[in-house]
N, C-alpha and C positions, 0 to 999 in steps of 0.2 A: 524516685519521683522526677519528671523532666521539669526541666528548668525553662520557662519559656520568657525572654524577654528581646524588646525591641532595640535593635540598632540603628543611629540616623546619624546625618551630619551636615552643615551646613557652612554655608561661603557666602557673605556680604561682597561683593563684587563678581565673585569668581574667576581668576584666584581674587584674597582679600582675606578679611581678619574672619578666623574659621572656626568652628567648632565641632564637638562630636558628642555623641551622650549613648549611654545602652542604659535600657531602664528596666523594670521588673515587675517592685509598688514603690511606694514613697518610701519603704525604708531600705529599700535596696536599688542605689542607681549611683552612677557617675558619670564625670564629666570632665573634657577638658577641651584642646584646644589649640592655637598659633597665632601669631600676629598677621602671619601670612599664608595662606591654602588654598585647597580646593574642595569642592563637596566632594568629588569620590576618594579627597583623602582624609576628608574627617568621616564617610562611612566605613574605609576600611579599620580606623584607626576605631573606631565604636567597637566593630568586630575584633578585633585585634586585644585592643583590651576587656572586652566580657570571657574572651578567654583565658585570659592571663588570670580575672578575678576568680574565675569558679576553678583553677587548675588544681585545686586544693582536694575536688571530688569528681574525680575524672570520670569515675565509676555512674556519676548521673546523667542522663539524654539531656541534651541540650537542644529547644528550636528556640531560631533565632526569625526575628519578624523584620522586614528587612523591605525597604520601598526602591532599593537600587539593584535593577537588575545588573548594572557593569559589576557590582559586589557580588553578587550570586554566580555570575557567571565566572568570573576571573577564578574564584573559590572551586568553585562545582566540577566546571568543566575546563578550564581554561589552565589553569597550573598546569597541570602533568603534561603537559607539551609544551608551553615555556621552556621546563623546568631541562628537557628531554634536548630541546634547543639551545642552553645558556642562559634561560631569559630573555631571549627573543622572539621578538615576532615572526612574522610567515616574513615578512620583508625583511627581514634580517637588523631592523632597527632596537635597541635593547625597549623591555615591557617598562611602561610607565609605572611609579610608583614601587619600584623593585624592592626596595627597601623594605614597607610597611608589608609585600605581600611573601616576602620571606621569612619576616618575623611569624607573620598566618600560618604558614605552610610550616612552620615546625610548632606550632601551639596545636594546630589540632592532629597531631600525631596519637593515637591512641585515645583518640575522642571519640564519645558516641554524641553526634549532632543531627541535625539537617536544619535548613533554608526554607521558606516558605515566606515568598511575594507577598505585598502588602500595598494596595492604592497609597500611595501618598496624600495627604490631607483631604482626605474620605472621611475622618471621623474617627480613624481605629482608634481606640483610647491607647493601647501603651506607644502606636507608632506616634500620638500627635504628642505625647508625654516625651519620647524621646528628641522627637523633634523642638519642642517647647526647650527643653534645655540645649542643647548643639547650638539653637541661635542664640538663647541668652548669653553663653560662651562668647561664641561670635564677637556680639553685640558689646560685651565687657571686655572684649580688646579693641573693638573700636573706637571705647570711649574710655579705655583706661582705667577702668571702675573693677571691684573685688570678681575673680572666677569663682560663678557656684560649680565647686567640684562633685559635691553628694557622697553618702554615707561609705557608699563604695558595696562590698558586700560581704553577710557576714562570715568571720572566721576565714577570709582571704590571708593568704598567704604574707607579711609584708614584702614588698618588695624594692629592689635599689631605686635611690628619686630620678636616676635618666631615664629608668623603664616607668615609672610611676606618675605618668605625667601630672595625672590630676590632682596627686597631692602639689607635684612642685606648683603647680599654677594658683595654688589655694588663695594665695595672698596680692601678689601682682604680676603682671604679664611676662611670661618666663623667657629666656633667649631662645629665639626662633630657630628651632634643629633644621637640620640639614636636611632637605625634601627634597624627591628627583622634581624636575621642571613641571610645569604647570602644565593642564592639558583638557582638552576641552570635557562639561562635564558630562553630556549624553553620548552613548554611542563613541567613546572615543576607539574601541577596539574593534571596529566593526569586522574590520577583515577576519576576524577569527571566525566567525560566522559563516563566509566564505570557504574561509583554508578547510573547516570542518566538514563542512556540506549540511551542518544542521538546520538550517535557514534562507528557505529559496530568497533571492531579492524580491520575489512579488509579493511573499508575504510577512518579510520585512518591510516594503513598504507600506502594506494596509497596516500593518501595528502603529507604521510610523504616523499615519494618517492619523490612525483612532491616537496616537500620543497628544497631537494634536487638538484635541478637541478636549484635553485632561483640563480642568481648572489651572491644576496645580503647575503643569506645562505652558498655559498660556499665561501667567501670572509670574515665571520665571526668565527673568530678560537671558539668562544664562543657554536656557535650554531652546528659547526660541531664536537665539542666534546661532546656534549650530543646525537645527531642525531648515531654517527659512535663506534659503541661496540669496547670495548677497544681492542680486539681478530679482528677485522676488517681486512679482506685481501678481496682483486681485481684481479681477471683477467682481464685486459683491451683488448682492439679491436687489441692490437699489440702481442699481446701473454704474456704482461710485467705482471710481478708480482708486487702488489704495497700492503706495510705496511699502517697500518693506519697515523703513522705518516707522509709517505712517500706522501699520500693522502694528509693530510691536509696541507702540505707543497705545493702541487703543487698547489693546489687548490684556497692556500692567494697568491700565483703568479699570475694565470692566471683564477679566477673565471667566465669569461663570458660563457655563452653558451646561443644556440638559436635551444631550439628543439623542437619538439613537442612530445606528448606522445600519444599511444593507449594501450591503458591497456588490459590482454588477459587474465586473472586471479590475484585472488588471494587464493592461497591455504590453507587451513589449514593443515601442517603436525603432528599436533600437538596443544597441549593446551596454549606454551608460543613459538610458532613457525606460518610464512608464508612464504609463497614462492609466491616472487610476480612474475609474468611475463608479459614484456611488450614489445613494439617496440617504439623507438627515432627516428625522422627523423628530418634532417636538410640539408644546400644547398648543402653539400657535399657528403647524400647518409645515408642509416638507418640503423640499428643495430638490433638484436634481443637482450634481455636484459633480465636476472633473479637476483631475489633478495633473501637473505635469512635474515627475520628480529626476532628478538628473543624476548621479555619481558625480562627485565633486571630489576627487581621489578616492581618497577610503569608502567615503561617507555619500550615503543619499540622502537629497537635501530638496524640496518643494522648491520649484522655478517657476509656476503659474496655477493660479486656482481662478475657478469659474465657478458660482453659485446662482441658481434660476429657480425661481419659486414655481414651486406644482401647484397647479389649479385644481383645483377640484372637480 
């Protein structure tokens, strides 16, 4: 019977007091955590240990619900050239988080699994479950207060308390292990996308667009400060001029949106340059909309957006 449960994890600052959760039902979940993290490394460490739990019945498929594509991807496709490398990157810099993703790479030796994407704070019931504990995590090394570690799962194997974190954390906030460096938490490996050829940049950036317009993205000061070029200015639909900071301010205010997109290009004006153009419609009436996204080393990053309401 496959075993299907959600992995998440979550960073108060980013990096900052972290946690991680993989869930299932209520009587099957845990949890744990760091004084100090990042989100992509309380979702590897979710992953990391739902395997270690169920390693007891190798013999069962496992999908895993999973809202971070750098987790799916690093997994999926991204290892076995790492691995082929040293652990390094196309740039020859060593792969961030090595540590947790080595522990990975020998737990699902002789596993039957897969991955399967998940909207982040969409609604999914066991992703918002998993989610709901990673922060509480979090949140109880923030404040110094009891880790809910959770049942665990049944007939797991036990195991030593350096690999078991969530029991060591059960009581109070345990000595912060050794973590590779901190590192941004969207998109931090982008070049591998690149080095692969699996992802032109023009439609890497309309993703990055539609990321954009996520709740859960614009409600993330984390992920809109890697997304929004430090040089960031807005024309918006009212004529208002809006600073990046000014942006990511309104934005931890009132993140919702409900639109849809139709994409009508993307240009290349250049080699670390697009221009994307699209149209947004929602209950109240649609916009024509252009972007201008840059290469900021690795990473493409929005440097001006223009919005103009369509008449009717």
């Amino acid at each position: 019977m496959t075993i299907t449960a959600a992995a998440d994890g979550s960073a108060l600052g980013n990096p900052g007091p972290a946690g991680w959760a993989w869930f299932i039902d209520e009587n099957s979940w845990a949890a744990g955590g760091w004084p100090h993290g990042t989100n992509n490394q309380g979702e590897l460490m979710a992953v990391l240990d739902l395997f270690k739990a169920t390693e007891h019945i190798p013999q069962e498929p496992l999908r895993i619900l999973c809202d971070s594509q750098y987790v799916i991807n690093c997994i999926t496709k991204w290892m076995p050239g790492w691995k082929r490398k040293g652990w390094r990157k196309a740039d020859g810099k060593p792969v961030l988080n090595v540590d947790l993703l080595q522990q990975i790479d020998a737990a699902i030796k002789g596993r039957n699994y897969e991955f399967e994407w998940v909207k982040g704070h969409a609604g999914h019931d066991l992703n918002e479950a998993a989610d709901v504990r990673a922060r509480a995590v979090a949140t109880a090394f923030q404040n110094g207060s009891v880790i809910p570690h959770g049942p665990g799962f049944a007939g797991a194997l036990p195991r030593h308390a350096e690999t078991n974190s969530a029991v060591a954390e059960s009581a109070v906030p345990a000595k912060e292990p050794q973590l590779p460096p901190s590192e941004p938490d969207l998109f931090s490996a982008l070049e591998d996308y690149d080095e692969a050829g699996q992802e032109p940049a023009e439609d890497m950036v309309r993703r990055l667009e539609k990321e954009l317009l996520d709740p859960g993205t614009r409600a993330d000061f984390g992920r809109l400060g890697v997304l929004l070029h430090p040089d960031f200015a807005e024309i918006g639909q009212t004529g208002r001029m809006w600073t990046r900071d000014a942006m990511i301010s309104s934005l931890q205010e009132d993140p919702e949106t409900d639109a849809s997109v139709e994409f009508f290009a993307a240009e290349r004006l250049g080699e670390d340059s697009i221009l994307l153009t699209y149209r947004t419609s929602t209950r109240t009436g649609s916009a024509l909309r252009s972007s201008l996204w840059l290469r900021d080393g690795e990473q493409w990053r929005l440097r001006f957006h223009q919005g103009t309401p369509e008449r009717n």
